[in-house]
C-alpha positions in Angstrom: 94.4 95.8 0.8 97.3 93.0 1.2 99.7 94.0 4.3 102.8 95.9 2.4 105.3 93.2 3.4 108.0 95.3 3.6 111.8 93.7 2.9 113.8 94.8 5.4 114.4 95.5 9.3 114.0 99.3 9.6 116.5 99.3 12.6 119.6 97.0 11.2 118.8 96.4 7.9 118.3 92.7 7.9 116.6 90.8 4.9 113.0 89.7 6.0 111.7 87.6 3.2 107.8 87.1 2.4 108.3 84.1 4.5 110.7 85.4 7.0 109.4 83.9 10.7 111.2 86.3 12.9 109.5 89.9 10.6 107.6 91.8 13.6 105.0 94.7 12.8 103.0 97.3 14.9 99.4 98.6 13.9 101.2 100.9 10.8 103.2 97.9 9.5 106.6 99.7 10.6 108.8 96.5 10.2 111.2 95.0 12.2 113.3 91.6 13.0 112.5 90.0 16.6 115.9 90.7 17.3 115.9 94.7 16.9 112.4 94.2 19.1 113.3 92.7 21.7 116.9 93.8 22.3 117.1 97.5 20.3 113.0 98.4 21.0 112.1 96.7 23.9 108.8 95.9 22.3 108.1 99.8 21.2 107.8 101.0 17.9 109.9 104.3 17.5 107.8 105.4 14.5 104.3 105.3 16.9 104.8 104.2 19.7 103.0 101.0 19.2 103.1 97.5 20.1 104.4 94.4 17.7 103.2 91.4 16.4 104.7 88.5 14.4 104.1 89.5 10.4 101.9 87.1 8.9 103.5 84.8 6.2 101.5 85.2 2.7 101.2 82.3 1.2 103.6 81.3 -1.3 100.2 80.7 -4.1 99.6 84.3 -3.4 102.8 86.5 -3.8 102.1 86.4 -7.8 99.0 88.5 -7.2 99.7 90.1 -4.2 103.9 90.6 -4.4 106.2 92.2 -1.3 107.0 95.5 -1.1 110.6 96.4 -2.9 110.9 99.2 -0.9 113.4 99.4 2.1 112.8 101.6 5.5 115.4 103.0 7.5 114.8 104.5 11.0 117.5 106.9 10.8 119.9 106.7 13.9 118.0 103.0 15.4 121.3 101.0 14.5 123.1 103.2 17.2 119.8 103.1 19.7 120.3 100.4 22.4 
């Protein structure tokens, strides 16, 4: 099973395309921008605690097959976290 590839930051909101260098996961794909996880999360997930990683960029020959998730996640109340 392809990675979900979800389209958004789940703290600010942000667009994170497919190809989006700065899209962060932990171990449950919760999604984030490097931005929200280094100055909002301070490298914590708030869903589970976890750790992130750089998301891994599908290639472009793939996303036909295997397309991004549509669906955006919210982390109710982690705009206002700091």
């Amino acid at each position: 099973m392809p990675l979900e590839l979800r389209p958004n930051c789940e703290c600010c909101d942000r667009d994170l395309p497919p190809a989006a260098p700065d899209a962060m996961i932990c171990t449950f794909e919760c999604t984030f921008c490097r931005d929200c996880v280094e100055t909002r999360l301070h490298g914590v997930c708030p869903n589970c605690g976890g750790n992130f990683a750089p998301r891994p960029i599908r290639p472009a020959n793939k996303l036909a097959k295997y397309p991004p998730s549509t669906r955006r996640v919210l982390k109710e109340g982690c705009a206002t976290d700091s």
